[in-house]
N, C-alpha and C positions, 0 to 999 in steps of 0.2 A: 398415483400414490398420494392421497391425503392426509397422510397421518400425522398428528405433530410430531415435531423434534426436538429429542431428549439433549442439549446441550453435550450431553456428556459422551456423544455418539461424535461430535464433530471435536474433537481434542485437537487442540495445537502442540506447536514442533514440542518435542520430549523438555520436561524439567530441567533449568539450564544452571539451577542453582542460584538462581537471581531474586530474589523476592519483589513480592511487589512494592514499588516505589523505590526501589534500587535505580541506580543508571543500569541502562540496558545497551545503549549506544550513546558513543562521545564524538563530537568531533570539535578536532583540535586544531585551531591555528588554519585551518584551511584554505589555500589560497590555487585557483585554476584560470590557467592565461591559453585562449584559441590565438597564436601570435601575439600579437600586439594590443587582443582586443584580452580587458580583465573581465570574466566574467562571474566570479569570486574573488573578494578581495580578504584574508586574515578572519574566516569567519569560526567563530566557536559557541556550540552549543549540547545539551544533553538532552536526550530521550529518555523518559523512568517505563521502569517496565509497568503493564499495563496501564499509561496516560493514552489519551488522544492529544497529539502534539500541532499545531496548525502553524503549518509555513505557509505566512504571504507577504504582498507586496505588488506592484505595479507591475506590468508588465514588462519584459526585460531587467527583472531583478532578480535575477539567478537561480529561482524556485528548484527550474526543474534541473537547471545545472548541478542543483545540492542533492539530488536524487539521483540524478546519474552518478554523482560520485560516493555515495551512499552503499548505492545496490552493484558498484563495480563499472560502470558505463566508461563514466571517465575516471583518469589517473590525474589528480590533484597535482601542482609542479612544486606547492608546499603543504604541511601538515600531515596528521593521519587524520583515520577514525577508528574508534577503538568499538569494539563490538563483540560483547559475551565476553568483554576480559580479554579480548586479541586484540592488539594494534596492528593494525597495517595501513599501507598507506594504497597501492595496486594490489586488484582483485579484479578476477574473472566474474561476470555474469552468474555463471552458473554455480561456480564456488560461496555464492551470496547466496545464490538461490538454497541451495544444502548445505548451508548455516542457519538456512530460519529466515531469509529476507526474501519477499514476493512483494509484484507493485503492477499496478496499472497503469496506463499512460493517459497523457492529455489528447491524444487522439485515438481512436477505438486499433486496437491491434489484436482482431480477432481473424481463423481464418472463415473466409466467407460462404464458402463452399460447403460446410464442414457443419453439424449439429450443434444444436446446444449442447448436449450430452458430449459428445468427441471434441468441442471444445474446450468443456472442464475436464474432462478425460487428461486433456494435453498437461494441465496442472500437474499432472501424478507424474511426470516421466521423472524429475529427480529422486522420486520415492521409488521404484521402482528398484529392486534387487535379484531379480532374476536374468539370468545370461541369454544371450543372443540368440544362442541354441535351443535351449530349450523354448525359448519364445516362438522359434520360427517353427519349430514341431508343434509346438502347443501343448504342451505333457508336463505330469507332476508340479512342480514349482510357477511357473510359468500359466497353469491354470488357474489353482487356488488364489495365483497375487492377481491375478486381472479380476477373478470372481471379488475382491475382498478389495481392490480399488473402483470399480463399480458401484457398488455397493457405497462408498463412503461420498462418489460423485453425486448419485441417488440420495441421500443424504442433504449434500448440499442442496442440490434441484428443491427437495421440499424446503428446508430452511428458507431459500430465496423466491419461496412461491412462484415456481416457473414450470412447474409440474407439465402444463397447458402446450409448452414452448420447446421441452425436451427434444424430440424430433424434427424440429423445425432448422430450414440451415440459418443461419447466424446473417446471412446476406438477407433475407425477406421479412427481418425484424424490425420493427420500430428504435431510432437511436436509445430513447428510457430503457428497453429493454436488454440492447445491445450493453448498455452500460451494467448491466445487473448482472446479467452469463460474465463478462470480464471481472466481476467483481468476485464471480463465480469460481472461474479461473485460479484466481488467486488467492481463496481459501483453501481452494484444490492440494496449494503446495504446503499446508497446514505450517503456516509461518509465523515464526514469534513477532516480527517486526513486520506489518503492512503498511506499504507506500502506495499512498491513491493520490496520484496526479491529476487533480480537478476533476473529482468523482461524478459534479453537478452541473458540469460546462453541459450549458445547450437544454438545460433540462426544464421542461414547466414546474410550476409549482408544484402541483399533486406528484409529480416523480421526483424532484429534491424532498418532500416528505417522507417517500420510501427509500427512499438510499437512505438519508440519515436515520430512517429507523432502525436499517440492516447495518448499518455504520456503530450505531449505538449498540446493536444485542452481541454483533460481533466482538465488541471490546467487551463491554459487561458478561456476558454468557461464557464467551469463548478464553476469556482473558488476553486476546490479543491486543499487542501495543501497533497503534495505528499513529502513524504521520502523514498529516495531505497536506495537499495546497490547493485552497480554496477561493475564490475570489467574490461569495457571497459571504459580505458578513456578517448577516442575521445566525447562518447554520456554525461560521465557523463561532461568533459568540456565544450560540447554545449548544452546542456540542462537543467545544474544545476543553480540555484541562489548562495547557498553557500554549501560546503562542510566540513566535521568533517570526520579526519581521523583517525585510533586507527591503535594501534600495540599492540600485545601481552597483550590486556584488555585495553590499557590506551591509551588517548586521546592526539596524537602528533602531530594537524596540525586543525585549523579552521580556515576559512572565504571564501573569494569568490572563484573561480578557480582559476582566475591567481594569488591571495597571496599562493595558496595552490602548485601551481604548482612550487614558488618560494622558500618555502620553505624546508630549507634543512635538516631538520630534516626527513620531506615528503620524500625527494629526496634521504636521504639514507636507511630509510625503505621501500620503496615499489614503487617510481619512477623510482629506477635504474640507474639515470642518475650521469654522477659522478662529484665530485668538478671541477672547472675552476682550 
């Protein structure tokens, strides 16, 4: 399947009544302790619907603990986050995921065994509304929605120029490309909010080219509001709208790139660069 794709063939999660540049996610006051050790301290920040949002910072500065707590992983011991107008503070994984939230990891968590296509396949199960029965028969309802989730996987496949790879299992891939099917994945759950934990860890140059390109058409095209955590920051300066940066659990630097670039709190935890 060569054909381009029509934007409007890949629609994200249904109209949430949000506009764009609205808050779309909030989070508030949040603070998450493993015992003794704080791995979030009081952090607070906003997502607007369709930004690209870039969370970074050093290593062991809570990135991806804010993502876990984000998409339901972990239970926060203070604050919420409020999302689509709902406060809570505990949520389920899945309950995140059929709200509109999809995420990738910092390390590949695909099955190995298993195609590109049955990969992204796997994206679709919270979409899925036909009953158990009828799936295990294979009849009426249970046809038409697998014929009509296929179909929208095929979709993505050309979107993310993988056409070549469809067949292939996910284990006998190149890592650039494994990182592209995950990416794949999680269009799959056609999510208003995407979390891409270090989309470009690991990657050569010419493959952080193509993820940010498919990073960029995704938000512009599709209108998806994306938050990563990135740790090159070339891509995240060129492709971010605003940035929230943390150190050691707490939140030392927000707003566009270049306020972020300029500040010098930024600039002596984790830019490196030194006073004038």
């Amino acid at each position: 399947m060569n054909r381009a794709v029509d934007p409007r063939d890949l629609q994200v999660h249904a109209d949430d009544g949000i506009a764009k540049g609205d808050v779309l996610l909030e989070v508030n006051n949040v603070s998450l302790r493993f015992g003794g050790v704080k791995a979030i301290t009081d952090i607070s920040f906003d997502i607007l619907k369709g930004e690209i949002r870039a969370i970074i910072g050093p290593n062991g500065a809570g990135k991806t603990s804010m993502l876990n707590v984000i998409n339901g992983f972990y239970t926060p011991q203070e604050g919420t986050i409020t999302f689509r107008g709902v406060e809570r503070r505990a949520m389920r994984t899945t309950d995140a995921a059929r709200q509109g939230i999809a995420r990738t990891f910092q390390n590949i968590a695909l099955f190995k065994g298993m195609t590109t296509l049955d990969n992204i396949m796997t994206g679709r199960i919270t979409l899925q509304t036909s009953n158990i029965f009828s799936q295990a028969l294979w009849f009426g309802p249970a046809v038409r929605e697998e014929i009509a989730h296929r179909q929208r996987v095929e979709e993505i496949i050309d979107f993310l120029e993988i056409q070549h790879i469809r067949k292939v299992p996910v284990g006998r891939l190149p890592y650039g490309l494994q990182k592209r099917v995950e990416l794949g994945r999680a269009l799959a759950a056609e999510p208003s909010l995407l979390l891409l934990d270090e989309p470009m860890a690991g990657m050569n140059l010419e493959e952080k080219e193509d993820m940010s390109r498919f990073i960029l058409d995704v938000n512009s095209q599709f209108g998806t509001t994306i938050a990563l955590i990135e740790h090159d920051m070339g891509v995240v300066m060129d492709i971010s709208d605003r940035v929230v940066v943390l150190d050691y659990g707490r939140k030392i630097g927000d707003g566009t790139p270049d306020e972020v670039s300029k500040n010098q709190d930024v600039i002596d935890a984790y830019l490196g660069v030194p006073h004038e």
